[in-house]
KOLRO-288916 format. One record per residue: residue in three letters; y, x, z of N, C-alpha, C in turn; residue number from 1. Coordinates in steps of 0.001 Angstrom, whole numbers, plus 500000, padded with zeros to 6 digits. Layout:
N
[fidren 'ALA', [Y, X, Z], [Y, X, Z], [Y, X, Z], NUM]
...
! end
This chain:
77
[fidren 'UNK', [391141, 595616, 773421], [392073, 594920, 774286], [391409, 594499, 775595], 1]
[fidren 'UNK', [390679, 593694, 775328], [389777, 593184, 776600], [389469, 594407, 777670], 2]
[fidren 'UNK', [388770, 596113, 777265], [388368, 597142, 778136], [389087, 597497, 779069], 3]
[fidren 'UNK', [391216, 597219, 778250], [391807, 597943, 779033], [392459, 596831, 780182], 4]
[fidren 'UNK', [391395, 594905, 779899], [392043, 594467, 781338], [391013, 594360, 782464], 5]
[fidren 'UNK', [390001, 595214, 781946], [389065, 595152, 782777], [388840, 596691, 783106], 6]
[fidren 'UNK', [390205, 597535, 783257], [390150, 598989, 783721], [389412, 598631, 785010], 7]
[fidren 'UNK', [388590, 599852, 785513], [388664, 600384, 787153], [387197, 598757, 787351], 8]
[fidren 'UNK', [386416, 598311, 786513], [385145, 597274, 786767], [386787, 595928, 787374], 9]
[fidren 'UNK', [387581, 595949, 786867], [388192, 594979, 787108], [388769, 594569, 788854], 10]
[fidren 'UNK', [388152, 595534, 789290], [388605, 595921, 790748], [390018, 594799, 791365], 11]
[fidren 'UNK', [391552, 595164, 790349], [392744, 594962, 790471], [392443, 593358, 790441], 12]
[fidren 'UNK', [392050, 592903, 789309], [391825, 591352, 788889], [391121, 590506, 790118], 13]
[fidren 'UNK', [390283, 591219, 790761], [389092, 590485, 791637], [390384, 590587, 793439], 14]
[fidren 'UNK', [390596, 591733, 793606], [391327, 591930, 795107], [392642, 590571, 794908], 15]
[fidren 'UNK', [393033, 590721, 793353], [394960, 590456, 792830], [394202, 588185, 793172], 16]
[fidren 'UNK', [392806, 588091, 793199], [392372, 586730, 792901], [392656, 586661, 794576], 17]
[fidren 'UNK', [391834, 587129, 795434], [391622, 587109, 796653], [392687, 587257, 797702], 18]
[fidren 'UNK', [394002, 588111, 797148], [395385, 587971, 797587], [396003, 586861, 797185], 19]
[fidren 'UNK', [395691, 586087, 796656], [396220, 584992, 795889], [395708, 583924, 796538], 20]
[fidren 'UNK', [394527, 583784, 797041], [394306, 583421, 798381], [393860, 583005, 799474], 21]
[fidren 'UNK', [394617, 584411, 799736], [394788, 584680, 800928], [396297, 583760, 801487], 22]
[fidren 'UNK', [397226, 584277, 800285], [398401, 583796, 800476], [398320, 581879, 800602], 23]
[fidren 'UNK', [398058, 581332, 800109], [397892, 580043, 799870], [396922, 579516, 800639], 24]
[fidren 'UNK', [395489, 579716, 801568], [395460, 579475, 802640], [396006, 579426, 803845], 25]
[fidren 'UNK', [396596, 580643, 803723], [397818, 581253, 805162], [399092, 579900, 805738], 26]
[fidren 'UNK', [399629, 579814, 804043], [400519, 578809, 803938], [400097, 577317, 804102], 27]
[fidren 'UNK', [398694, 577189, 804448], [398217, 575987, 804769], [397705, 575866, 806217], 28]
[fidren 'UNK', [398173, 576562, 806909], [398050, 577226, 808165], [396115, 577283, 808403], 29]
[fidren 'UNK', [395494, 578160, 807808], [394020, 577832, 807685], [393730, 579514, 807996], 30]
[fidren 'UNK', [392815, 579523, 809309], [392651, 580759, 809466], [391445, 581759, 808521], 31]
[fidren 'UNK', [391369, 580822, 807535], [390366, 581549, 806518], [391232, 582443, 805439], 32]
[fidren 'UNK', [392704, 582223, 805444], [393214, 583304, 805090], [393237, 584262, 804960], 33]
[fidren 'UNK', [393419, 584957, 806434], [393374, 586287, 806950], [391680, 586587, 806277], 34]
[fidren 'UNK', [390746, 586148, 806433], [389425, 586900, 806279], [389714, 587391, 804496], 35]
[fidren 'UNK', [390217, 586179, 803577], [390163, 586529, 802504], [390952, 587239, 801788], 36]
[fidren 'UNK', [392429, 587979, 803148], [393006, 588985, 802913], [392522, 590116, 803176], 37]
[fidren 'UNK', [391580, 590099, 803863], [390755, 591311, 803964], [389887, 591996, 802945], 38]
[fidren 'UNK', [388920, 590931, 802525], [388093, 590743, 800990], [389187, 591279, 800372], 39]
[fidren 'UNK', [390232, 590807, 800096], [391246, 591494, 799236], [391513, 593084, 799173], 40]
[fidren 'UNK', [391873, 593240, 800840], [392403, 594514, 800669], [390974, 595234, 800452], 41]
[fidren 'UNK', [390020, 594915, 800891], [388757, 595712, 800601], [388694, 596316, 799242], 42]
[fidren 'UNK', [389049, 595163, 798044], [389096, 595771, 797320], [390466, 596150, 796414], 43]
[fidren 'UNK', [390867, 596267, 797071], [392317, 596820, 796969], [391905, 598715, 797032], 44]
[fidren 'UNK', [391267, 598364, 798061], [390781, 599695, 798827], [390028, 600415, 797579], 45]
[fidren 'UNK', [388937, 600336, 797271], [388151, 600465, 796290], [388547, 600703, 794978], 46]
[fidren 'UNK', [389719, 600057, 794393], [390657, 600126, 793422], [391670, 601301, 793208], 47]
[fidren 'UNK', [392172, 601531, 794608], [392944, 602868, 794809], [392311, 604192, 794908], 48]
[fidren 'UNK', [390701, 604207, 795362], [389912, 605164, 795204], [389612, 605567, 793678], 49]
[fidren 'UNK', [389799, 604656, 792873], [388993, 604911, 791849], [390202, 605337, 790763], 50]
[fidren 'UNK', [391114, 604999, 791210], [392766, 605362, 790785], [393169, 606142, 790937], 51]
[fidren 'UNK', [392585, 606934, 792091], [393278, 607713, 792902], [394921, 607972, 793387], 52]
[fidren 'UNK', [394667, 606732, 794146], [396083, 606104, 794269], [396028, 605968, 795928], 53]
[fidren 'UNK', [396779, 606907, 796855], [396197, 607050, 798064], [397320, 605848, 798671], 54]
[fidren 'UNK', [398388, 605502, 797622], [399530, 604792, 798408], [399066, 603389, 798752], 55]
[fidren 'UNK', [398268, 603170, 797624], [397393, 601772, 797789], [396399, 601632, 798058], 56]
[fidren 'UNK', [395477, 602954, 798665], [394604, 602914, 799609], [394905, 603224, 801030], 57]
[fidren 'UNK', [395662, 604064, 801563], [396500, 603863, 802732], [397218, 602268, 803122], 58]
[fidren 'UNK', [397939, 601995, 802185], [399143, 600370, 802527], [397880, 599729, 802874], 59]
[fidren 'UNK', [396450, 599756, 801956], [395672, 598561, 801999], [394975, 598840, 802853], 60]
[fidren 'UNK', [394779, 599896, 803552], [394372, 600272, 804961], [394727, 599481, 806665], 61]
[fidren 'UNK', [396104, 599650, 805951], [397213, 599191, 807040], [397381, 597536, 807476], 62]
[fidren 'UNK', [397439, 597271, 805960], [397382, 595690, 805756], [395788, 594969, 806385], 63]
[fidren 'UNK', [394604, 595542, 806197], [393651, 595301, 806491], [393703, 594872, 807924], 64]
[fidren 'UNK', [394141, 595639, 808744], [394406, 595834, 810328], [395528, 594801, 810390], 65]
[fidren 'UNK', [396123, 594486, 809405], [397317, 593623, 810148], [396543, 591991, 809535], 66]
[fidren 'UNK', [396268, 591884, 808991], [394825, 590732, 808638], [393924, 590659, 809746], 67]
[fidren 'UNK', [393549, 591822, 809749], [392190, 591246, 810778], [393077, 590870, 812738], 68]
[fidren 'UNK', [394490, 591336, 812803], [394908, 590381, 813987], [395629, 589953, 814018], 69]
[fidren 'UNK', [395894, 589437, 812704], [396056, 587606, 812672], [395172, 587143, 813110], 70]
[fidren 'UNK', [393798, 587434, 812259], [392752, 586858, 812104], [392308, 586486, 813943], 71]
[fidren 'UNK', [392592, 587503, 814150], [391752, 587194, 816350], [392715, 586870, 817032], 72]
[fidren 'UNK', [394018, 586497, 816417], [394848, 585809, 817212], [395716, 584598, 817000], 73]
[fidren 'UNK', [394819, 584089, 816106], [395236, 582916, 815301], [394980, 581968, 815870], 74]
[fidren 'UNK', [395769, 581028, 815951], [396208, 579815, 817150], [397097, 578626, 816255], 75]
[fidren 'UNK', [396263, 577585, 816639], [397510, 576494, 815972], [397539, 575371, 817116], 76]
[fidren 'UNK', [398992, 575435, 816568], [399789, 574750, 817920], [399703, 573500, 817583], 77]
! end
């Protein structure tokens, strides 16, 4: 039981922690969000390689870039 929640070195579990937040910094208006949506998609990234899952290595491609400008254009009013 345990092997199959730690498929892929647990990859899903570690990115699924770091999207989690990401989200819940964001919502605290804290620009350390965005960095730890990145950590995320990183391994998001890494997860879909090993899956061979190009839809969730592409999206987490995309998402990465849309993280990192938040991240340089993050401003609180």
């Amino acid at each position: 039981m345990i092997d199959h929640l730690i498929n892929y070195y647990a990859l899903d579990w570690i990115a699924t922690s770091f999207t989690f937040a990401s989200m819940h910094f964001i919502g605290d208006k804290k620009r350390v969000g965005f960095a730890m949506g990145m950590i995320g998609n990183i391994f998001w990234i890494a997860f879909g390689l090993l899956a061979d899952s190009w839809g969730v290595v592409i999206g987490n491609i995309v998402l990465f870039g849309l993280n990192l400008k938040g991240h340089l254009r993050w401003q609180i009013d």
